[in-house]
C-alpha positions as CSV (number, residue, x, y, z in Angstrom):
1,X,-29.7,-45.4,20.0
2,X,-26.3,-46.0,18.7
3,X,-24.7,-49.5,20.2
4,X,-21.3,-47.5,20.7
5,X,-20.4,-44.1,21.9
6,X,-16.9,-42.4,21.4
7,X,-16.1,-40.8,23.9
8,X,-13.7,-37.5,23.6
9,X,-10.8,-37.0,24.8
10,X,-9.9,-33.7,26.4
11,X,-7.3,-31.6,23.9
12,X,-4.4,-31.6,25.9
13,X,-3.4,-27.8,26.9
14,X,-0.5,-26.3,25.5
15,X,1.3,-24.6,28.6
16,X,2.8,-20.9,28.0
17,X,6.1,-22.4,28.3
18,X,5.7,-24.7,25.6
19,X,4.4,-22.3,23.1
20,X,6.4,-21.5,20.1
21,X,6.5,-18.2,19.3
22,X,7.8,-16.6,15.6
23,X,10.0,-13.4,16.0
24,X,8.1,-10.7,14.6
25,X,9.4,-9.3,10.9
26,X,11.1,-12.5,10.8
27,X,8.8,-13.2,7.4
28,X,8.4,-10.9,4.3
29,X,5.7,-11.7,1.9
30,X,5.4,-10.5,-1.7
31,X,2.6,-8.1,-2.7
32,X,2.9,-9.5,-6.0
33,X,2.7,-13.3,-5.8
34,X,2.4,-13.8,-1.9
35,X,5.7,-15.8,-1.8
36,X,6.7,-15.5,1.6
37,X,10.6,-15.1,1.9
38,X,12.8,-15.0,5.4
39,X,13.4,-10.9,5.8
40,X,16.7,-11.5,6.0
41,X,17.4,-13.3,2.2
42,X,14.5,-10.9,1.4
43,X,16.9,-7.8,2.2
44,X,19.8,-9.1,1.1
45,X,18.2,-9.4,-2.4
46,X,17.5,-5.5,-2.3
47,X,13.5,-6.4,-1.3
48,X,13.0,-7.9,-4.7
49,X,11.0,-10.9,-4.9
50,X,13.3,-14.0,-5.3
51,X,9.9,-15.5,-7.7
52,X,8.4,-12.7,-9.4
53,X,10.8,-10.3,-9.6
54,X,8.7,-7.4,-7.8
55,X,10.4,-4.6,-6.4
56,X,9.2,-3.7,-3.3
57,X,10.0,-0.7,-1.3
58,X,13.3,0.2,-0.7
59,X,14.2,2.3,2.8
60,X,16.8,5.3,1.4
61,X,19.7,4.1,3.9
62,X,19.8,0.4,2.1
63,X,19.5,2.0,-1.3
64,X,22.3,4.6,-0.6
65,X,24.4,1.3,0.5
66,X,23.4,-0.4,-2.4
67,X,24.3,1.7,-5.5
68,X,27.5,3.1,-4.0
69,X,30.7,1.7,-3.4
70,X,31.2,0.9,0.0
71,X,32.4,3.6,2.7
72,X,32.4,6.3,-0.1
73,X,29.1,8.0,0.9
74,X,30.0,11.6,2.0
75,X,26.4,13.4,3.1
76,X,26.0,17.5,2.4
77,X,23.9,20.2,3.2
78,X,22.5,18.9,7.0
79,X,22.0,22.1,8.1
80,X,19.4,22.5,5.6
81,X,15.9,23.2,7.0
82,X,12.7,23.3,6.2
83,X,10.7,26.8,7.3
84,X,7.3,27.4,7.2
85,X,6.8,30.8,4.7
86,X,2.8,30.6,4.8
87,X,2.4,29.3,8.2
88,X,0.6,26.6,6.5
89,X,-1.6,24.6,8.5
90,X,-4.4,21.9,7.5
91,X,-5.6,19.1,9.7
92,X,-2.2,20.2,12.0
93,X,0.5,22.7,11.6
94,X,3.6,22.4,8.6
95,X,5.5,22.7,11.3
96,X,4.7,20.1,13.1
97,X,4.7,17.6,10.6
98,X,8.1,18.8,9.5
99,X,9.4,18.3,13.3
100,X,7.3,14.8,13.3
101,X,8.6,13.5,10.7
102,X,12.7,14.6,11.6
103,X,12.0,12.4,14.6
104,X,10.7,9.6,12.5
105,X,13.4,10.2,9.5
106,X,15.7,11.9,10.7
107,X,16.8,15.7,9.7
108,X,17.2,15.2,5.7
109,X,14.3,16.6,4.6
110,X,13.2,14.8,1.4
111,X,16.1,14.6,-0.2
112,X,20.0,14.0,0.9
113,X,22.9,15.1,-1.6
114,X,26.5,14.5,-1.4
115,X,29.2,12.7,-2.4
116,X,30.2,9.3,-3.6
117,X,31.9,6.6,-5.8
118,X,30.0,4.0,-8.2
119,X,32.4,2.0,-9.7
120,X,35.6,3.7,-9.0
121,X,34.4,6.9,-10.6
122,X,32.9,10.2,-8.5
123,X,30.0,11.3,-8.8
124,X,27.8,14.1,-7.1
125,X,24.8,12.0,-6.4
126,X,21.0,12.8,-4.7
127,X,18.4,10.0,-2.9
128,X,15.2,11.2,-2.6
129,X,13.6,9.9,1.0
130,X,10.7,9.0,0.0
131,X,9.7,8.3,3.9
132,X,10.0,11.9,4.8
133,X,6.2,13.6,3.5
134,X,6.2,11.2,0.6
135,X,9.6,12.6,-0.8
136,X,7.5,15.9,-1.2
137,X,9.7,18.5,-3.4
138,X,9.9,22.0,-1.2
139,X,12.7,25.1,-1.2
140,X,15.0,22.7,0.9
141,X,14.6,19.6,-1.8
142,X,14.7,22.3,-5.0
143,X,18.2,23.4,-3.0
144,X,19.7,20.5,-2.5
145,X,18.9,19.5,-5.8
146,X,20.2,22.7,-7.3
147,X,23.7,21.9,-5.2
148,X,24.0,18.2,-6.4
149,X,24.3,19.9,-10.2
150,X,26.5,23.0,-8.9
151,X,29.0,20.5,-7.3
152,X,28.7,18.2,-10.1
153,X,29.7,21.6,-12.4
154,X,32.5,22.6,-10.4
155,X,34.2,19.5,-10.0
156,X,33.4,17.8,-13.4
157,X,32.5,15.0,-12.3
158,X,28.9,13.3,-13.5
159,X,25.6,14.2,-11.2
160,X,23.3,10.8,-10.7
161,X,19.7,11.3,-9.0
162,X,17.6,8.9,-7.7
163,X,13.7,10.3,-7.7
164,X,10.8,9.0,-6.1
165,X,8.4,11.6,-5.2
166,X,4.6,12.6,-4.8
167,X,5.5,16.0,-6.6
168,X,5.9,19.3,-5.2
169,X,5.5,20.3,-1.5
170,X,1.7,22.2,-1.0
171,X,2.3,23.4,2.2
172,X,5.0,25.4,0.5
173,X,2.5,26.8,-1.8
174,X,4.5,28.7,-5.2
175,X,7.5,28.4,-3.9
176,X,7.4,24.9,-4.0
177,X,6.6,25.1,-7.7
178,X,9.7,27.8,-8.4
179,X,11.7,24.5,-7.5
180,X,10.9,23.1,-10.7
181,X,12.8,26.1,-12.7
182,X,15.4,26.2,-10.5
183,X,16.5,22.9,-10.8
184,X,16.3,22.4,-14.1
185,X,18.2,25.8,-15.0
186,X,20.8,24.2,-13.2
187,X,20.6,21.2,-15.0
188,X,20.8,23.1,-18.5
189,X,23.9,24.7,-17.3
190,X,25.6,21.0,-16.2
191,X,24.4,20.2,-19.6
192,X,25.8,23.1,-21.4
193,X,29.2,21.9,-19.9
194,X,28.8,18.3,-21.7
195,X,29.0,17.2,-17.8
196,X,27.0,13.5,-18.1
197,X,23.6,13.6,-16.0
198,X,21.7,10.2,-15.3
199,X,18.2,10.5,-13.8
200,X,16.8,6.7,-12.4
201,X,13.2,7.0,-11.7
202,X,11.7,5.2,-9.0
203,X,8.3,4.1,-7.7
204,X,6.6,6.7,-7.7
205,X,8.2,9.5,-9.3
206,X,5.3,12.0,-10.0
207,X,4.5,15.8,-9.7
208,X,7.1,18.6,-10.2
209,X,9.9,16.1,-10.3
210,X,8.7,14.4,-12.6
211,X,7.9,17.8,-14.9
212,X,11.4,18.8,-14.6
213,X,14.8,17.0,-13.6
214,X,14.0,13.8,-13.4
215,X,13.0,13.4,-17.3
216,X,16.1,15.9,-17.9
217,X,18.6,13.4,-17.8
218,X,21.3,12.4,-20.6
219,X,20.2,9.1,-19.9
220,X,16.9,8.2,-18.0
221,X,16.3,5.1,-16.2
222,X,13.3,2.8,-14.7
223,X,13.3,0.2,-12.3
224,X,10.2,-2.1,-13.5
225,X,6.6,-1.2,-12.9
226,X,7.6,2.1,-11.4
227,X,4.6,5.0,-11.7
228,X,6.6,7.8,-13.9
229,X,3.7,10.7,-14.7
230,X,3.0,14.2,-13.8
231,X,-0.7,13.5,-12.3
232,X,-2.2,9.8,-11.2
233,X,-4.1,8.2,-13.7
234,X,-7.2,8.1,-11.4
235,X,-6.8,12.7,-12.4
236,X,-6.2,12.2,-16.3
237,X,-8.8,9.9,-16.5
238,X,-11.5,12.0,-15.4
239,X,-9.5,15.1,-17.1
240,X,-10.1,13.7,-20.8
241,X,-13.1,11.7,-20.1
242,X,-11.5,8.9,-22.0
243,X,-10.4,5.1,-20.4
244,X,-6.7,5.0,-20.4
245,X,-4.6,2.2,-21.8
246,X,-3.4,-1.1,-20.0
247,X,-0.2,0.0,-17.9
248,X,-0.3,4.0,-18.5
249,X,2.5,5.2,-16.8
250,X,4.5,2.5,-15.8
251,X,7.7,2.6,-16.9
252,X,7.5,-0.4,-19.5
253,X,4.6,2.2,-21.1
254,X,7.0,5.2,-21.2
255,X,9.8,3.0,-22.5
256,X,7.3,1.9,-25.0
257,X,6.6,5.5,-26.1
258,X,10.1,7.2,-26.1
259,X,9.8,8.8,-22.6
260,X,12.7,6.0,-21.0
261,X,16.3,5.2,-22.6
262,X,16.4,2.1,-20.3
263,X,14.7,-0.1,-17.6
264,X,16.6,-1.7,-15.2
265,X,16.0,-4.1,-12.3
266,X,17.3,-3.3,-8.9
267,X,20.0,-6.2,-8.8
268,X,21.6,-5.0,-11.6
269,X,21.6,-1.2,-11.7
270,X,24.4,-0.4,-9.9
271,X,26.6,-2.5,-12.2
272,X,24.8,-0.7,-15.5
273,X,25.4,2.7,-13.5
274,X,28.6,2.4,-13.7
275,X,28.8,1.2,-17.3
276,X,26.6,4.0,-18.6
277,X,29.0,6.7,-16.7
278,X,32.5,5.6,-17.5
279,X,30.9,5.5,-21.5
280,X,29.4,9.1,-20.8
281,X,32.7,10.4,-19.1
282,X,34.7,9.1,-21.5
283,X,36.7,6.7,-18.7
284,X,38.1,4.0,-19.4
285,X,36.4,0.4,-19.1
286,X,37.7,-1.7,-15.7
287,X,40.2,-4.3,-16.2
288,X,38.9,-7.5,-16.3
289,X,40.8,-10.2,-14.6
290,X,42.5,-12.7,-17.0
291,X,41.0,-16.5,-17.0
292,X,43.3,-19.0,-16.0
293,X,45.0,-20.8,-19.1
294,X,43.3,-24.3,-20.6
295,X,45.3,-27.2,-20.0
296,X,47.2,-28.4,-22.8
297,X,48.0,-31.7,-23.4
């Protein structure tokens, strides 16, 4: 028997009204490296890692905001709807999910068109929303699509597109697929009209956009690591039998291979945007501010 005995002291009790409690969201942490960054910094930085430089998702409203110039974003074609041709249904209705996910997105469909400025010049410019059925390509995106090159034409001004897509629309069936020819006749005749065209592939940007407009552009761009293919790996692989190699399909692989002109990281592509279209519109370069005088003397 031990000549001493400790004895315990009762953990004091933390009332509820002394508890702390962290806001919810307040945090971000990376997928990549686990760095865990205030939201806040973590937005402002375009949700790209401050450590490892891994782009996260982007939501369509903070990307819109972030490659245009400010206040110069003019929307189109809202009263474009999705119908339901087949009266598709699976696990639940087309049209249900297209009404479930207006009230989660809002009414763009998967893709909103119009108008806007990056730096100084117009363009007629597209976001795909990836949030709305996986930025899933159907008659309404093919459209819209269609009308970003047709304004582009008749204004002569350049067209820019930002893709990220799971590929054409199944629900849609064939006419989903027709979207693929449609846009890229319109593209050829943008193209016919020396009319500059730059496509910026995002993560993901698979599927029928992937096998047409979006690897039609006069210059085609990457942000890094971003999944650029017509089927997943996980589909060619067991297609050809064969293991594929390290990083197939990311965009350093297809820059590798001649598939990409350029890959560009989030926090600088607006500034390159604007670069690449003043050199493809034949504008001139801004004026740069002159640096103060050295002291003499």
């Amino acid at each position: 028997m031990a000549w001493w005995r400790r004895k315990k002291q009762p953990l004091e009790q933390t009332s509820e009204s002394n508890k702390v409690s962290v806001p919810r969201g307040l945090w971000t942490k990376c997928d990549a490296c686990g760095e865990i960054t205030y939201t806040a910094e973590f937005v402002q930085n375009l949700r790209v890692c401050p450590v490892c430089s891994h782009h996260h998702v982007m939501p369509t409203k903070e990307r819109i905001a972030a490659m245009l110039d400010p206040e110069s974003w003019q929307p189109l074609d809202l009263e474009l709807r999705s119908g339901d041709p087949l009266g598709f249904r699976d696990q639940a209705a087309y049209s249900d999910r297209v009404a479930k996910a207006d009230r989660s997105v809002g009414p763009t469909d998967a893709f909103t068109a119009g108008f806007g400025r990056i730096d100084g010049l117009d363009v007629s410019a597209g976001f795909f929303v990836f949030e709305y059925m996986g930025g899933s390509m159907g008659s309404v995106v093919g459209e819209k699509v269609t009308r970003v090159f047709e304004r582009a034409l008749e204004r002569k001004i350049p067209a820019v597109i930002f893709s990220a897509s799971g590929g054409a629309r199944m629900q849609e069936g064939i006419l989903s697929l027709m979207q693929m020819a449609k846009t890229s006749a319109a593209r050829g005749r943008l193209r016919a009209a020396g009319i500059p065209y730059i496509s910026v592939c995002l993560h993901p940007t698979t599927g029928g956009v992937a096998a047409s407009f979006a690897m039609l552009g006069d210059v085609i761009l990457a942000e890094p690591r971003a999944l650029v293919g017509f089927a997943g790996p996980r589909v060619v692989q067991q297609t050809i039998g064969q293991e594929l190699p390290p990083g197939f399909q990311r965009a350093e692989f297809l820059l590798d291979h001649g598939m990409l002109d350029r890959i560009v990281g989030r926090l600088e592509l607006r500034e390159q945007l604007g670069l690449m279209l003043r050199l493809l519109a034949g504008a001139p370069a801004k004026a740069v501010a002159a640096l103060p005088a050295a002291p003499t003397g």
